[in-house]
PDB file with SEQRES, HELIX, SHEET and CRYST1 records, atoms N, CA, C and O in Angstrom:
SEQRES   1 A   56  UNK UNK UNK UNK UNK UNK UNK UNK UNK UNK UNK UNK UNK          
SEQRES   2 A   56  UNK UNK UNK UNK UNK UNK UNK UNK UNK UNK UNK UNK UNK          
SEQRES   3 A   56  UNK UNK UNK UNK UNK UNK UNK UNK UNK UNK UNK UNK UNK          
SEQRES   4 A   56  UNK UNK UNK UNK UNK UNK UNK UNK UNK UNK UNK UNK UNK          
SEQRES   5 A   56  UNK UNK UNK UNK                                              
HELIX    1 AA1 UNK A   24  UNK A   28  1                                   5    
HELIX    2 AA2 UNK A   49  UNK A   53  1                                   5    
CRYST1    1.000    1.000    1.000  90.00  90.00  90.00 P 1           1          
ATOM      1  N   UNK A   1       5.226  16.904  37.573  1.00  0.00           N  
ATOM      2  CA  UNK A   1       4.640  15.819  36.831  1.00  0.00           C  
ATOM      3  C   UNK A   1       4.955  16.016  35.343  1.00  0.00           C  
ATOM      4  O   UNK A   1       4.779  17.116  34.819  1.00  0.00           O  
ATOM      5  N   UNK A   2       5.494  14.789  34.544  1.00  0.00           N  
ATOM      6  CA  UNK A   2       5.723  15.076  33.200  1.00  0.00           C  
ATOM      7  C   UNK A   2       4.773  14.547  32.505  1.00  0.00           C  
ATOM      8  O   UNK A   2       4.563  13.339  32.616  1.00  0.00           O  
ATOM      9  N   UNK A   3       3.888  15.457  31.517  1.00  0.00           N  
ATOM     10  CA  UNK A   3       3.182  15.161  30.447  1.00  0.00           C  
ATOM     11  C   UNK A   3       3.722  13.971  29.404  1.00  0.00           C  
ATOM     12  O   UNK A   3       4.822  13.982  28.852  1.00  0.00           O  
ATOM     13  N   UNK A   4       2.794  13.043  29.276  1.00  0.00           N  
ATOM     14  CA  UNK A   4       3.095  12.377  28.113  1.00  0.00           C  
ATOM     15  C   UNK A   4       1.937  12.301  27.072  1.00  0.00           C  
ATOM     16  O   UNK A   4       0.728  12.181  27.268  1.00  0.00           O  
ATOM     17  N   UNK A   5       2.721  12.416  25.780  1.00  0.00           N  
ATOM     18  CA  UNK A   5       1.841  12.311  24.447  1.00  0.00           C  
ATOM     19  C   UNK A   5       1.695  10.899  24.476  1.00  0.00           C  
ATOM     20  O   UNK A   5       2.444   9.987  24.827  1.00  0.00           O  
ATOM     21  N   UNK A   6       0.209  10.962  23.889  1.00  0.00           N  
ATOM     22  CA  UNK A   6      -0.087   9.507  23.310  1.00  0.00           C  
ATOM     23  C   UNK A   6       0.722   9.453  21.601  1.00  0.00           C  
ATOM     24  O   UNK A   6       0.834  10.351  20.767  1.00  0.00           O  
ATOM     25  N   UNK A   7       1.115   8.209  21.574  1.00  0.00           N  
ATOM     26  CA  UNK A   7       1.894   7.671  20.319  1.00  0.00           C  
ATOM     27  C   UNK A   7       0.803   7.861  18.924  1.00  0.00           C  
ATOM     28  O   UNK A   7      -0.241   7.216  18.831  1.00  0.00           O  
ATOM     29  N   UNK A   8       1.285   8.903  17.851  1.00  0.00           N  
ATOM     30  CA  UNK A   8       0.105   8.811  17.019  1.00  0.00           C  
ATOM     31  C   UNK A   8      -0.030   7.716  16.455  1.00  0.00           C  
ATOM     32  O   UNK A   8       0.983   7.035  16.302  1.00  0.00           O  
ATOM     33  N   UNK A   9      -1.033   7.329  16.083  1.00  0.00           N  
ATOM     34  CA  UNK A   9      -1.436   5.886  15.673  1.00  0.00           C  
ATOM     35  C   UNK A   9      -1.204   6.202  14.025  1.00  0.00           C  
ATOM     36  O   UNK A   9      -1.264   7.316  13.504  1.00  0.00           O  
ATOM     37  N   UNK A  10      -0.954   5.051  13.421  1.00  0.00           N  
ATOM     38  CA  UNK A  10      -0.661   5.394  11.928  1.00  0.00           C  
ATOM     39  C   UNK A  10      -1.327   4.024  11.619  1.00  0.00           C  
ATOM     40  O   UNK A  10      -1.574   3.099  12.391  1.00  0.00           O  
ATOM     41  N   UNK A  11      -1.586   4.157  10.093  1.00  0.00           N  
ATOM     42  CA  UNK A  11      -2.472   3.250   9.618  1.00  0.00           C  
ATOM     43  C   UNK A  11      -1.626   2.185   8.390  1.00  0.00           C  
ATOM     44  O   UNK A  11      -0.527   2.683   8.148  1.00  0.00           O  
ATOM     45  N   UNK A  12      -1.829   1.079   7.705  1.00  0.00           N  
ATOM     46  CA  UNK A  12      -0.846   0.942   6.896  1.00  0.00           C  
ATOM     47  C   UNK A  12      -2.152  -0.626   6.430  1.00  0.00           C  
ATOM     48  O   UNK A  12      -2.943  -1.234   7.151  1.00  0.00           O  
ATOM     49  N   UNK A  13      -1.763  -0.795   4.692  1.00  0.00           N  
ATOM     50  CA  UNK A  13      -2.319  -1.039   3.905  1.00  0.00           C  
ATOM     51  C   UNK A  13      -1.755  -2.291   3.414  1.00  0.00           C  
ATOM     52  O   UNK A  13      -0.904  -1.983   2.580  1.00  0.00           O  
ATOM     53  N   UNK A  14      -1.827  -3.594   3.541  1.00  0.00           N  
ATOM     54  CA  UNK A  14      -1.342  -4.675   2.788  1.00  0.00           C  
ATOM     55  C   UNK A  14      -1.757  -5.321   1.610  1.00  0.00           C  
ATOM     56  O   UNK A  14      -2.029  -6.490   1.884  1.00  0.00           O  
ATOM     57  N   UNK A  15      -1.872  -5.147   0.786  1.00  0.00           N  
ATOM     58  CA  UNK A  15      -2.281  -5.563  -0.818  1.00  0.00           C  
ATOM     59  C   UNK A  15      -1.407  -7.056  -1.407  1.00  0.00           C  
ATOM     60  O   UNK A  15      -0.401  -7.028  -2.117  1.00  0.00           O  
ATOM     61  N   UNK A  16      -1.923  -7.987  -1.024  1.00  0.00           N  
ATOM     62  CA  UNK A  16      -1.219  -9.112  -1.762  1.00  0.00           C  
ATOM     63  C   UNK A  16      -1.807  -9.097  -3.459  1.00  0.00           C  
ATOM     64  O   UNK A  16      -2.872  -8.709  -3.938  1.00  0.00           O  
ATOM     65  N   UNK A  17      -0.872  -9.562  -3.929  1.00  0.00           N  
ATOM     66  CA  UNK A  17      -0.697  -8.810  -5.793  1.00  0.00           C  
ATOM     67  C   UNK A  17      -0.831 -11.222  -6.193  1.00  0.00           C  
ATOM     68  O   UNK A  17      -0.633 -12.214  -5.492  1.00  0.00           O  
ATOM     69  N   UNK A  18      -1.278 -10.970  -7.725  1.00  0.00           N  
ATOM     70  CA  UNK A  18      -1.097 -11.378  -8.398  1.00  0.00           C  
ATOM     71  C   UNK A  18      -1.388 -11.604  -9.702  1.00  0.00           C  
ATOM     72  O   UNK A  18      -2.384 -12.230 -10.065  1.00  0.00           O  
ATOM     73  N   UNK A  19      -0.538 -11.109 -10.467  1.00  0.00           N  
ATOM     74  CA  UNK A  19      -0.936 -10.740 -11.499  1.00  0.00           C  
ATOM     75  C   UNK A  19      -1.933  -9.693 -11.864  1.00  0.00           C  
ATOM     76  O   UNK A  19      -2.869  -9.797 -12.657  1.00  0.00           O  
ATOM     77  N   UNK A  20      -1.544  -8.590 -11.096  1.00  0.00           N  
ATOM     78  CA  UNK A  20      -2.906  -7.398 -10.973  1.00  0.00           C  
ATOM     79  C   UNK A  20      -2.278  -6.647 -11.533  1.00  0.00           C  
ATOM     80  O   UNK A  20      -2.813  -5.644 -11.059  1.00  0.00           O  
ATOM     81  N   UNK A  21      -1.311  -6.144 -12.396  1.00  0.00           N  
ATOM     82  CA  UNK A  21      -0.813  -4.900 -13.323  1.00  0.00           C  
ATOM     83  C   UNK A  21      -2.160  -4.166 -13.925  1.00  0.00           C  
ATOM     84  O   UNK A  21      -2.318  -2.948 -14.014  1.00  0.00           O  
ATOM     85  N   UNK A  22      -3.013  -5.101 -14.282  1.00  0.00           N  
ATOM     86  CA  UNK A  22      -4.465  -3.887 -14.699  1.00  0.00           C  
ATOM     87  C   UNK A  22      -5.059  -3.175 -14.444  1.00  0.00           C  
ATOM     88  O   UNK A  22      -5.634  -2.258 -15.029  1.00  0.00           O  
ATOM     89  N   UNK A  23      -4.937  -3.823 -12.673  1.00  0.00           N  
ATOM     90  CA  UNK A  23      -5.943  -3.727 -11.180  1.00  0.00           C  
ATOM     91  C   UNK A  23      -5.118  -2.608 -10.454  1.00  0.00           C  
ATOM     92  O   UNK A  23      -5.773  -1.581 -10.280  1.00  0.00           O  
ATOM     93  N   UNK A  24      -3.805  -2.574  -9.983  1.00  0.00           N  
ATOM     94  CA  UNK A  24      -3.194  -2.148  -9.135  1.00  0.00           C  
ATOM     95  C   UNK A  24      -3.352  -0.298  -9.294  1.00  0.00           C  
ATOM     96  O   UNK A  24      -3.680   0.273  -8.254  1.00  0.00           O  
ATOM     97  N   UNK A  25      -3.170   0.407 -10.296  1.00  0.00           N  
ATOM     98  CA  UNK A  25      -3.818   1.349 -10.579  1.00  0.00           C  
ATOM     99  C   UNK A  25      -4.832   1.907  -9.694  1.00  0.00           C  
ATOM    100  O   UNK A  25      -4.833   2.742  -8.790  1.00  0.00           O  
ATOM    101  N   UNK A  26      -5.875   1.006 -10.381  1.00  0.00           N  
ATOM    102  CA  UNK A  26      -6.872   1.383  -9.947  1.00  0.00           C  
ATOM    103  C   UNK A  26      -7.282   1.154  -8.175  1.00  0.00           C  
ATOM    104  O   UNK A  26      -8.280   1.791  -7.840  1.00  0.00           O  
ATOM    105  N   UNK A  27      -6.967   0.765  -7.651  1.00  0.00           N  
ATOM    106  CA  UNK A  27      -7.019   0.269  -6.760  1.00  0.00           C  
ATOM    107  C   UNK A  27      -5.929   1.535  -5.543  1.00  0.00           C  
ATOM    108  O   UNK A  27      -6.282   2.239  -4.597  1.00  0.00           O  
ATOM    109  N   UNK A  28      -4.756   1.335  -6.112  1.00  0.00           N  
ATOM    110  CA  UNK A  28      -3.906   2.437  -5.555  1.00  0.00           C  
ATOM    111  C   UNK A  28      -4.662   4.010  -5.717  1.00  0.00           C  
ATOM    112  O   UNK A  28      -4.561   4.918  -4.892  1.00  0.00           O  
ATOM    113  N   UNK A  29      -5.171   4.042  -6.566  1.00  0.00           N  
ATOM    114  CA  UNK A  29      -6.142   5.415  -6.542  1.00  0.00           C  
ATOM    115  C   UNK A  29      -6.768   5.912  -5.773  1.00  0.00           C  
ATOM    116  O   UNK A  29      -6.988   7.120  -5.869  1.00  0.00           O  
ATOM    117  N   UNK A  30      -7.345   5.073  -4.606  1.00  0.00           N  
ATOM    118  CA  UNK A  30      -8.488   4.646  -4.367  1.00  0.00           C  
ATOM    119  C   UNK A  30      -8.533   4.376  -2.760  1.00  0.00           C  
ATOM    120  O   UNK A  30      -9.510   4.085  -2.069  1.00  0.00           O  
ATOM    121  N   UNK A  31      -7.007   4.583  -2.334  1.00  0.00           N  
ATOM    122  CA  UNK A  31      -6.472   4.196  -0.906  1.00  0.00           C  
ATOM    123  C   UNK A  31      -6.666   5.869  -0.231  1.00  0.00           C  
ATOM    124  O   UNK A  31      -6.238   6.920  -0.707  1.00  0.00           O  
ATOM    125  N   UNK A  32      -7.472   5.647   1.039  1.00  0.00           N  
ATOM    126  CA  UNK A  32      -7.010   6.943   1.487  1.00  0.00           C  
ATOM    127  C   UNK A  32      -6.720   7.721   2.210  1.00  0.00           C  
ATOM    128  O   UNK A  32      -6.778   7.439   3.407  1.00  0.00           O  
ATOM    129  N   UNK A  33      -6.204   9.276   1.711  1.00  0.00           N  
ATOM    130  CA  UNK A  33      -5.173   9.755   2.517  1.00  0.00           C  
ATOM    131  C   UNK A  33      -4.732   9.892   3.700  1.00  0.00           C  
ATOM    132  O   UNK A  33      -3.625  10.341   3.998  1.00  0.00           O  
ATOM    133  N   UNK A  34      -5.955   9.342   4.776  1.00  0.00           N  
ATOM    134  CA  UNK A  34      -5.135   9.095   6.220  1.00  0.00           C  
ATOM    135  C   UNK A  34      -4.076   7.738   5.891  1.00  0.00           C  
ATOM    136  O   UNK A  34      -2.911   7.856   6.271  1.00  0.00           O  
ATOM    137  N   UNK A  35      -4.504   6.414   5.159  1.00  0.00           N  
ATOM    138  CA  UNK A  35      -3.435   5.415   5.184  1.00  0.00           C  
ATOM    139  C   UNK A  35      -1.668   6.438   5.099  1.00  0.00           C  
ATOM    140  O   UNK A  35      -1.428   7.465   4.465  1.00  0.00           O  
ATOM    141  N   UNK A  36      -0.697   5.576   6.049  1.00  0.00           N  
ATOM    142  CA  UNK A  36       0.353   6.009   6.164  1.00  0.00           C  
ATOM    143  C   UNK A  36       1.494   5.189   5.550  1.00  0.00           C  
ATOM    144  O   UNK A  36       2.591   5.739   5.452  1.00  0.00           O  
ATOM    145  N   UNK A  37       1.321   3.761   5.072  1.00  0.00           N  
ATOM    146  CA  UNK A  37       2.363   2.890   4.274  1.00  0.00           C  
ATOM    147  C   UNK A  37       0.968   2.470   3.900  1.00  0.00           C  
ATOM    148  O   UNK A  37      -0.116   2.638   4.460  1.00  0.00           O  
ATOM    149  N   UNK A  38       1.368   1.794   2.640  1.00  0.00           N  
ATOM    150  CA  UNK A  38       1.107   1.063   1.800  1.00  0.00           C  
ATOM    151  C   UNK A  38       2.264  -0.326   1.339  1.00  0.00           C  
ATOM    152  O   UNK A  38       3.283  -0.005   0.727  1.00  0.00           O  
ATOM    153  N   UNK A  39       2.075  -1.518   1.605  1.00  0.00           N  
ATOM    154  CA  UNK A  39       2.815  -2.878   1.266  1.00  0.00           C  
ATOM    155  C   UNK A  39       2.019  -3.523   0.667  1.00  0.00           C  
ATOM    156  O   UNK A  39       0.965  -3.993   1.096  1.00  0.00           O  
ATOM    157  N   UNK A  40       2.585  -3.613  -0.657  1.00  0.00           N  
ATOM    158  CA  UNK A  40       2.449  -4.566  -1.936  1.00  0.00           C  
ATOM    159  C   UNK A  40       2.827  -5.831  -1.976  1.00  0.00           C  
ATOM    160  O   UNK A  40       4.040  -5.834  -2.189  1.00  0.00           O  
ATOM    161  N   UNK A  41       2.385  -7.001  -1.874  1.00  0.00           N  
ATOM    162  CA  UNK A  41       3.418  -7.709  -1.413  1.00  0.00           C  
ATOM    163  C   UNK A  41       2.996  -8.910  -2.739  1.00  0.00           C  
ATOM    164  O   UNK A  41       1.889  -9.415  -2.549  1.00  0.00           O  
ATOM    165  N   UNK A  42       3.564  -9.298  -3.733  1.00  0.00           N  
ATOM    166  CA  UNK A  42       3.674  -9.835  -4.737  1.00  0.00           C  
ATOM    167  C   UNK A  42       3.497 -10.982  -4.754  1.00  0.00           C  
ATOM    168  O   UNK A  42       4.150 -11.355  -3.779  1.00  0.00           O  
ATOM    169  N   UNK A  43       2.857 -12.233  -5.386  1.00  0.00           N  
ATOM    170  CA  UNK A  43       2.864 -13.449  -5.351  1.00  0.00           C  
ATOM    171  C   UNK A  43       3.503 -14.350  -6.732  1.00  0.00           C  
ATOM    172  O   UNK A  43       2.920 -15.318  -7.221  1.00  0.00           O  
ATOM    173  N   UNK A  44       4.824 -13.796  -7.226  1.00  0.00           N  
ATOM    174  CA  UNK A  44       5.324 -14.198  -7.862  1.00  0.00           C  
ATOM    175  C   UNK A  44       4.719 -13.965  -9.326  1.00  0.00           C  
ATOM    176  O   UNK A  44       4.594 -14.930 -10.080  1.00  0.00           O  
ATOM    177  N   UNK A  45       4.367 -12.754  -9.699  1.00  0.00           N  
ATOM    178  CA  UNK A  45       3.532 -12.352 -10.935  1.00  0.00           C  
ATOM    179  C   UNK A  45       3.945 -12.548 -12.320  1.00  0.00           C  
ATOM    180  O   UNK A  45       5.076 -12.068 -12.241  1.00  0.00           O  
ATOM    181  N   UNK A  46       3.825 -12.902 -13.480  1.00  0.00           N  
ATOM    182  CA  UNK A  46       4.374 -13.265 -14.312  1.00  0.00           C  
ATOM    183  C   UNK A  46       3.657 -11.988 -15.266  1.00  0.00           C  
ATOM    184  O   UNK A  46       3.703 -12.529 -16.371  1.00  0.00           O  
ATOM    185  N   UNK A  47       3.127 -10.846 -15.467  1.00  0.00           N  
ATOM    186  CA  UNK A  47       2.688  -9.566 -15.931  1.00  0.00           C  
ATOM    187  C   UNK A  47       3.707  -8.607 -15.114  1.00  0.00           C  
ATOM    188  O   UNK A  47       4.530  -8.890 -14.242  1.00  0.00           O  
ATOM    189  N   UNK A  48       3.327  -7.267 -15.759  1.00  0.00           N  
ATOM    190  CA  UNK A  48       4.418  -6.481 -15.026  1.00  0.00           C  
ATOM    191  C   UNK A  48       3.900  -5.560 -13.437  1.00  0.00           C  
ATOM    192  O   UNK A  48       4.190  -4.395 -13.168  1.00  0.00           O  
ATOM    193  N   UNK A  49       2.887  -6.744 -12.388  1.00  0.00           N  
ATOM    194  CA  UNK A  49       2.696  -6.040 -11.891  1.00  0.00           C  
ATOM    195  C   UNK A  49       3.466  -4.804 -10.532  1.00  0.00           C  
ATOM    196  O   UNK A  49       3.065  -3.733 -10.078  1.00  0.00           O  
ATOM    197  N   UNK A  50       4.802  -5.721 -10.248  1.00  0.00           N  
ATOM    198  CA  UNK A  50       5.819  -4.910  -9.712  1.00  0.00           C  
ATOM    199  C   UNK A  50       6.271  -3.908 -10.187  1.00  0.00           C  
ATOM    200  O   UNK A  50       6.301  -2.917  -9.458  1.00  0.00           O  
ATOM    201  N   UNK A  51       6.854  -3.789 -11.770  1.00  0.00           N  
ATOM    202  CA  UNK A  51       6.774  -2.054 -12.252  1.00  0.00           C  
ATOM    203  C   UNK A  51       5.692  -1.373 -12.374  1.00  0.00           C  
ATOM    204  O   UNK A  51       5.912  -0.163 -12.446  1.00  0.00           O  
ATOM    205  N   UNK A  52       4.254  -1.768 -12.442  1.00  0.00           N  
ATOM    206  CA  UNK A  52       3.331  -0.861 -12.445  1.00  0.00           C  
ATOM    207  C   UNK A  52       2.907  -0.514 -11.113  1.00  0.00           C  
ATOM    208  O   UNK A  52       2.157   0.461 -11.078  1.00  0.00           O  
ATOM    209  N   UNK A  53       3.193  -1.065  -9.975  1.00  0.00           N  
ATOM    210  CA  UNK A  53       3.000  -0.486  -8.910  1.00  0.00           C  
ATOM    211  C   UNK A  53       4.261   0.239  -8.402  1.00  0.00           C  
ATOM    212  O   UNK A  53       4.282   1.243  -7.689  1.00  0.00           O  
ATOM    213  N   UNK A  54       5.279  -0.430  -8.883  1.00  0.00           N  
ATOM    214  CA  UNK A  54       6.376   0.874  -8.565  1.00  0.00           C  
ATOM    215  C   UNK A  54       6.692   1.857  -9.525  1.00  0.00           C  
ATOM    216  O   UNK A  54       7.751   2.439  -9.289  1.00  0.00           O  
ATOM    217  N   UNK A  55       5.956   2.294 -10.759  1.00  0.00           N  
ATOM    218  CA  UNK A  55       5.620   3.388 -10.793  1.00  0.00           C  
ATOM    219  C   UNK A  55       4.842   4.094 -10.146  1.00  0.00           C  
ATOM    220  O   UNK A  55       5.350   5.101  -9.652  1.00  0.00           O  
ATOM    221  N   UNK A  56       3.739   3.918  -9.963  1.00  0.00           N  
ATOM    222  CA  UNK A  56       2.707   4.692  -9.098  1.00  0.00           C  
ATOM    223  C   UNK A  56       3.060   4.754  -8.114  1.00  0.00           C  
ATOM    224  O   UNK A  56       2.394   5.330  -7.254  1.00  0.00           O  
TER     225      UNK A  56                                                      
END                                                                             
């Protein structure tokens, strides 16, 4: 008989953005460490919130 593993379950985080460069920070801080992705997903922001979340 062959053993089978159960599939580890992973967790993952969707953040729709707009105009949150102030927010995103804080917020990314704040996610935690079991989450396994994190998706940002932008609503056409006119602040810099795509480089401040892709710095962090």
């Amino acid at each position: 008989m062959l053993a089978f593993e159960a599939p580890k379950a992973s967790v993952s985080v969707v953040i729709p953005t707009l105009n949150e460069a102030r927010n995103i920070p804080w917020v990314l801080r704040r996610i935690p460490s079991y989450v396994d992705e994190v998706v940002i997903v932008d609503g056409r922001s006119t602040d810099n919130t795509v480089g401040v979340a892709r710095a962090i």
